[in-house]
N, C-alpha and C positions, 0 to 999 in steps of 0.2 A: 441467423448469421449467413452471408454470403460467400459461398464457396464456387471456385472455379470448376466447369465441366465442361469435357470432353466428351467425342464419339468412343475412344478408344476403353475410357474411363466407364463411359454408361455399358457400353456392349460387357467388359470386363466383370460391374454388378450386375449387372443381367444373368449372363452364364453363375455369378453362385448361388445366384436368387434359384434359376432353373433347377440347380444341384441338391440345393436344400429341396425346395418342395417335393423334387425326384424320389427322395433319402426319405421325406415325410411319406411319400404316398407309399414305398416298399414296408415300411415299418409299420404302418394301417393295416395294407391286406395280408401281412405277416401276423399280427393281433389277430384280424377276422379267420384265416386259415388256422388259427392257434384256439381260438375259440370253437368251431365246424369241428377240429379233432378230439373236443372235447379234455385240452391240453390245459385249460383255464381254469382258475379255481371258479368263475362265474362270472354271469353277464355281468355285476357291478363291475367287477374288475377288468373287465373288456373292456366295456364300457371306459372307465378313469385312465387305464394305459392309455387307449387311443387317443383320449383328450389330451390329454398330456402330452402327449407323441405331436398333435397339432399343434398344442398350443406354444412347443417349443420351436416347432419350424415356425411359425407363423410370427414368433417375435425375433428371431433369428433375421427372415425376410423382410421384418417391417424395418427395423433398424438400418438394414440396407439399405430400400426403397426411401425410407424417411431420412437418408443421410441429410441432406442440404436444408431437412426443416428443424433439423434438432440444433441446439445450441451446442450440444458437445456430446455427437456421436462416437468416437472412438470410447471415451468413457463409458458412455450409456453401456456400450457391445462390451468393455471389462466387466462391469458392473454383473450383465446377466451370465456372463460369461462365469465370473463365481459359482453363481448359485444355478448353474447346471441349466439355465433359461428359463426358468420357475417363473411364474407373475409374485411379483412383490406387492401389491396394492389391493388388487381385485380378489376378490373369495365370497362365497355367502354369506349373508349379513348373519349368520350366526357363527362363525369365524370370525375372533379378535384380529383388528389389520390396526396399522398405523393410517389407513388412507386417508380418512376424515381429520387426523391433525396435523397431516401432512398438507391440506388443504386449507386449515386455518391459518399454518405458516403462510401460506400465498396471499390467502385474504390480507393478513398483517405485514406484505415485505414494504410497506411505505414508513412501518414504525424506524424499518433501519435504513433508509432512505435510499430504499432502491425502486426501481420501475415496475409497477406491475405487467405492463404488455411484455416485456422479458422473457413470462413464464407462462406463456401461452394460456394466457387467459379465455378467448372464446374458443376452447376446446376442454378444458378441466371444468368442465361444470357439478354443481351438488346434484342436479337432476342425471344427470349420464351417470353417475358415481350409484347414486339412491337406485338406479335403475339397472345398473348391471351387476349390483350384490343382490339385491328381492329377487332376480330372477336369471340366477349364475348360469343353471344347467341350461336357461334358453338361449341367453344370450350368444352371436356367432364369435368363434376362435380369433374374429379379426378385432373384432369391437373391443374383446376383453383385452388382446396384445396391444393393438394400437391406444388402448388408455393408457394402461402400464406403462406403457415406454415413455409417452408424452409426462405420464409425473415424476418415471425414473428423470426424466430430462430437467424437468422445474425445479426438482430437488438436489441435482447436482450444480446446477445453475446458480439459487440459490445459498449453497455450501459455499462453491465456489467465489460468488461476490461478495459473500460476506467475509471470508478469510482474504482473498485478496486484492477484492477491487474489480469493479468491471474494466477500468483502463486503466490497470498496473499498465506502465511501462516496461517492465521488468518479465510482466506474466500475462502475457498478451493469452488472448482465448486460445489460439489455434497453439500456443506452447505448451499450455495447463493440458489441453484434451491429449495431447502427444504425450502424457506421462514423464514429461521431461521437467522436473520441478524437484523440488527438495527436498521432499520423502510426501510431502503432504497429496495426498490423494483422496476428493472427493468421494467415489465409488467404496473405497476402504470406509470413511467415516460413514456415509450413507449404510454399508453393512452393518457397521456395527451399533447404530443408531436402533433400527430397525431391530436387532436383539435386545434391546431395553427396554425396560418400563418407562422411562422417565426419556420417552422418545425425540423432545424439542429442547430440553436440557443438553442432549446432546448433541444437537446441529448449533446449536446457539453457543457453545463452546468454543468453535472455533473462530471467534470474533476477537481483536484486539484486545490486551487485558490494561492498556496506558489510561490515564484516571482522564485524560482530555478526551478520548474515545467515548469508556462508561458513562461518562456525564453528558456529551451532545446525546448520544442514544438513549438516555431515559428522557433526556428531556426532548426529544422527539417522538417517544413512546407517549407521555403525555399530552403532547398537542396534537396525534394525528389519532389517539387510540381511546381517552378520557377527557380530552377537554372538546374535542367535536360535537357538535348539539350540544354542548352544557350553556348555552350563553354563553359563549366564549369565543369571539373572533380569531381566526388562527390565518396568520397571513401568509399565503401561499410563497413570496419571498424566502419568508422564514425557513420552512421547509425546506426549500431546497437549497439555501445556503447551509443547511445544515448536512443536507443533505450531500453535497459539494465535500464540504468537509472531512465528514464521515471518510466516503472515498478517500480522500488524501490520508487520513489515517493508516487505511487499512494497507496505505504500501509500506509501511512500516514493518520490517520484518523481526525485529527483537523486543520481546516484554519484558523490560528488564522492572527490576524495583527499587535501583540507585541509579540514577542517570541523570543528564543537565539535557533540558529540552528549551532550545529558542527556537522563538515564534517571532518570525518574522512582522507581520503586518500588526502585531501587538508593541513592537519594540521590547519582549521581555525575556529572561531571562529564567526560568525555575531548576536550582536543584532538587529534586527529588530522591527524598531518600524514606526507607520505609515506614519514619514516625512520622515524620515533618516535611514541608517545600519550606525553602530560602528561594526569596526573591531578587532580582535583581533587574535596573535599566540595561539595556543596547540601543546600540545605533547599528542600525545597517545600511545595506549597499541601495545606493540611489536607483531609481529605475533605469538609469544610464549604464547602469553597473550592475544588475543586483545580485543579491547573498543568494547563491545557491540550496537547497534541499539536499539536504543529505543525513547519511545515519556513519557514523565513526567512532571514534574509541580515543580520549584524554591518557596519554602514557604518560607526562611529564610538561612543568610548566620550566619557564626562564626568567630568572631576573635580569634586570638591564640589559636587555637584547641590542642586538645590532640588527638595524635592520635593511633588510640588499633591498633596494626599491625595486618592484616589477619594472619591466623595459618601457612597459604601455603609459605609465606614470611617469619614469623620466625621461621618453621621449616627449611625452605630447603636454606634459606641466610641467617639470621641475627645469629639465634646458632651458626650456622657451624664458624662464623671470629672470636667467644670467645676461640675456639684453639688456633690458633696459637697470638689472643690476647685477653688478660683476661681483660683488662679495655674497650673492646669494648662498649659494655653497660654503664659503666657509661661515658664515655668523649662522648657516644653520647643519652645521658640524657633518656633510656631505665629505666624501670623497670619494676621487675618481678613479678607476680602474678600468684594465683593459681585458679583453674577453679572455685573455691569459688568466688573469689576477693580477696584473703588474700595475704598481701604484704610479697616476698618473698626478704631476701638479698641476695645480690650481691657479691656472694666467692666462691670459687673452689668446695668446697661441693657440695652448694647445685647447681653451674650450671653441674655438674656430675648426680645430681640426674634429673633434670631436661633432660639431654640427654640421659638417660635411659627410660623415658616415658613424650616424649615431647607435647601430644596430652593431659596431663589435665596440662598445662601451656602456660602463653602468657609473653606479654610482652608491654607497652604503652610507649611511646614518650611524654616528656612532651612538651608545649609549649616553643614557643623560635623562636629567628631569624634562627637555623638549624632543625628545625621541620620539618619533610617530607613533612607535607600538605602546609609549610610557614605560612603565617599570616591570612589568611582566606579560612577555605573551604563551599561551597556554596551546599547543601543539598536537593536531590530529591527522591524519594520512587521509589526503582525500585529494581527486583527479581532478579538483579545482583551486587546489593551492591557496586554499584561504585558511584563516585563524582567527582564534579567538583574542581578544588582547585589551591594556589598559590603555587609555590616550591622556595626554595633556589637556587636553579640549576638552576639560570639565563640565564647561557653562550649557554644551550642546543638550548635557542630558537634562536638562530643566527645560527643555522643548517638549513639546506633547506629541510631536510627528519627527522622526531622529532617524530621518533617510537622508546618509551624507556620504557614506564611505564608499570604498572604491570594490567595494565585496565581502570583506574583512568584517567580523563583527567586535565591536569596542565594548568592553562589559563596564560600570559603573561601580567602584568597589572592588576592584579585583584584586586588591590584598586580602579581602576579606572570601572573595572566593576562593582565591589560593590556601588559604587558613584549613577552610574547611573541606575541600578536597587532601591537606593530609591527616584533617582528625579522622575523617573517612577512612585512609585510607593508616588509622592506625598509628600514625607518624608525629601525634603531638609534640613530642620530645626535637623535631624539624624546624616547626615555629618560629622558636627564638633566631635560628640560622637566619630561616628566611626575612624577617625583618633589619638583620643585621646587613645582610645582604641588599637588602632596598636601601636602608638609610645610606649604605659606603657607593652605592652603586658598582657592586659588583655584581658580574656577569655568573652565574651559575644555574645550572640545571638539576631541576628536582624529579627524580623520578618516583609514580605510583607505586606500590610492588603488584596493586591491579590495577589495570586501565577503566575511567571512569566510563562509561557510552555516553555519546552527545549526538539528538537528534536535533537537527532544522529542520521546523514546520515551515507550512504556509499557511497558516487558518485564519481566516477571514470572521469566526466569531468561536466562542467558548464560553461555556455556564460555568460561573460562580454565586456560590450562594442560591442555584434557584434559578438567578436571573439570567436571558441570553443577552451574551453581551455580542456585538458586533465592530470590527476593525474596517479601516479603509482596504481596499483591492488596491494598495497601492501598485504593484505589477499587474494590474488588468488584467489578470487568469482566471477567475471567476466565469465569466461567460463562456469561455469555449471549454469548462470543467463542465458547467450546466449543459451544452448542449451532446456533450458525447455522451452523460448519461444519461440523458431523457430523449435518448435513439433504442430503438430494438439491435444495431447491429450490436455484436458484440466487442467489436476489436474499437482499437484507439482512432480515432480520426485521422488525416493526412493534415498535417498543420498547410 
């Protein structure tokens, strides 16, 4: 990872580099003088203090020295900073360590589709490793510190992009290493890995628990970990569309285990709830327009909505078809209003005046079986003002590629989603309401007494039954997802 330096900056770790080693070297010929006075219980113990004395300045100072090659020095320095600046990894091969499955994890980060050069692979070798446990007491203070740190660094790296992504947008590198995150801490899980038996159980925990995650990740455990050499062609594509994906996951920041998740470039729809998925069609936002990602929360749907058309829809299409037709508006139950709210009529006048400065006027839909949103739209708080909802425009969903709307996702059935978000939410006895409510067309609002979560994907392929299956890139995002993660920097790209 590339980090900015300075003169003022380098001179600054220089002077605590000098400080530490100073502190190292008084607290050596303080052992040696303590040893001479015969103050020691023996030379073994001379001996191990002192070592320890070095080996704690010396990864103190490497962590400094090595700022700008580590992927996420400030953690590294929390990390040893716990455990009083101990080596984590390195010890006699007759001392149980984690090192060696620590190192399998690296061998294996392409099963969860991340980069190996990431984790400083031409420096973690099995021979440096093999070589500085068979002969610990030779090996020098530097060699043993500078391993240490380099795997503390893989392995919080590691932690790190599997919980949240190597380009969260959200959790860029440089904010994750500042400890400024949402209680999740790397360095914490790493400690307490490293206290267990079942030491890769628990780095591998902190990976998404959503059933679209589990399923690309084993089925890229298979093709990069079991089906390699077996006669079995594995196409490197594949990989990294999965691998792509994966990523998009993991910015995902809630596991829930009832939620409605749409997948954009699949056109679908899944509620997920703890026994079962209910499936459903969507249409989403054209590439002109598209349906934003996001994660939000269902409080309440609406029958027979009214809907207020965005500005950007009736300035730049719904005005413009009262030219060459003047009853556009009313045969499609429009009306006018002024940035007050004051209702404006519907005559050549005033839709004249109204295209002379169309920015302090709007225009609302009233309810009805040809209502843009149809008969229920389903409402969630989100900085992009879109929703979920039913349309008139039936026939679209019998398309196999259902990119038409203006952002807005159209669900296919959404009486029957509606149904089942209040058996969900307990509320059977509503039911009846709400269909009396549809057939009269009245307007009413249903509220959850829990909100449902609803995330928008972007995933470009997903395993069912086994098989990968693969979607179009309809918003051509794929490519610049692949090349930020198949770079060593850590941070997000400059679009």
């Amino acid at each position: 990872m590339k980090r900015p330096e300075n003169i003022t900056y380098r001179l600054k770790r220089n002077v605590k580099l000098y400080i530490l080693l100073a502190v190292s070297a008084l607290l050596t010929c303080f052992s040696i003088a303590e040893a001479a006075a015969g103050n020691t219980s023996g030379k073994a113990s001379f001996v191990y203090k002192s070592q320890d004395t070095a080996l704690s300045a010396s990864i103190r100072g490497q962590i400094i020295l090595n700022e700008k090659h580590l992927n996420y020095p400030a953690s590294v320095a929390r990390f040893y900073q716990q455990s009083g600046y101990k080596l984590s990894w390195i010890a006699p091969e007759t001392v149980k360590m984690h090192a060696s499955e620590a190192m399998l994890m690296l061998d294996c980060v392409m099963q969860y589709g991340l980069n190996p050069p990431d984790y400083h692979p031409g420096e973690l070798l099995y021979e440096k490793l093999n070589d500085l446990t068979r002969h610990f007491s030779k090996a020098s203070v530097t060699e043993k510190a500078g391993f240490d740190i380099l795997l503390t660094d893989a392995m919080l790296t590691f932690i790190n992009n599997l919980h949240y992504g190597k380009l969260n947008p959200d959790y860029s590198s440089i904010k994750i290493d500042s400890g400024n995150t949402t209680g999740f801490l790397a360095e914490t899980v790493l400690a307490a890995a490293l206290q267990q038996k079942n030491f890769i159980k628990t780095l591998l925990s902190v990976q998404p628990k959503l059933k679209a995650y589990t399923d690309l990740q084993f089925h890229l455990h298979l093709l990069t970990g079991l089906y390699t050499g077996d006669c079995y062609e594995v196409s490197d594509s594949d990989i990294r569309k999965i691998a792509v994906n994966l990523e998009r996951l993991r910015w995902i920041k809630d596991n829930d285990t009832t939620y409605i998740h749409i997948n954009i470039p699949s056109f679908t729809l899944e509620f997920h709830q703890p026994d079962t998925v209910y499936q459903f069609k969507v249409i989403i936002g054209k590439p002109a327009a598209p349906t934003p990602t996001l994660e939000s929360a269902i409080a309440y749907f609406t029958t027979a909505p009214e809907w207020k058309v965005p500005p950007k829809i009736f300035i730049k299409e719904l005005l413009p078809r009262t030219r060459n037709n003047p009853d556009y508006f009313r045969k499609n139950n429009y009306t006018i209003y002024d940035y007050k709210g004051n209702y404006i009529e519907d005559n050549a006048a005033n839709r004249a005046m109204v295209r002379r400065d169309p920015g302090n006027y709007g225009i609302r839909q009233s309810a009805g079986f040809d209502n843009s949103l149809g008969l229920i739209v389903f409402r969630f708080p989100n900085i992009y003002d879109v929703y979920l909802h039913d349309t008139p425009e039936q026939q679209l969903f019998k398309k196999e590629a259902r990119a038409y709307s203006h952002g807005c996702i159209r669900v296919e059935q959404a009486e029957k989603l509606a149904e089942l978000l209040l058996a969900n939410d307990a509320s059977t006895d509503k039911i009846p309401e709400l269909k009396n409510a549809l057939k009269k067309y009245i307007t009413r609002n249903f509220y959850l007494k829990k909100a449902v979560p609803i995330k928008i994907t972007y995933l470009t392929c997903s395993v069912k039954d086994g098989v990968l299956l693969t979607y179009n890139d309809i918003y051509d995002l794929d490519k610049g997802m692949e090349t930020g993660l198949y770079t060593t920097d850590m941070t997000l790209p400059a679009n």
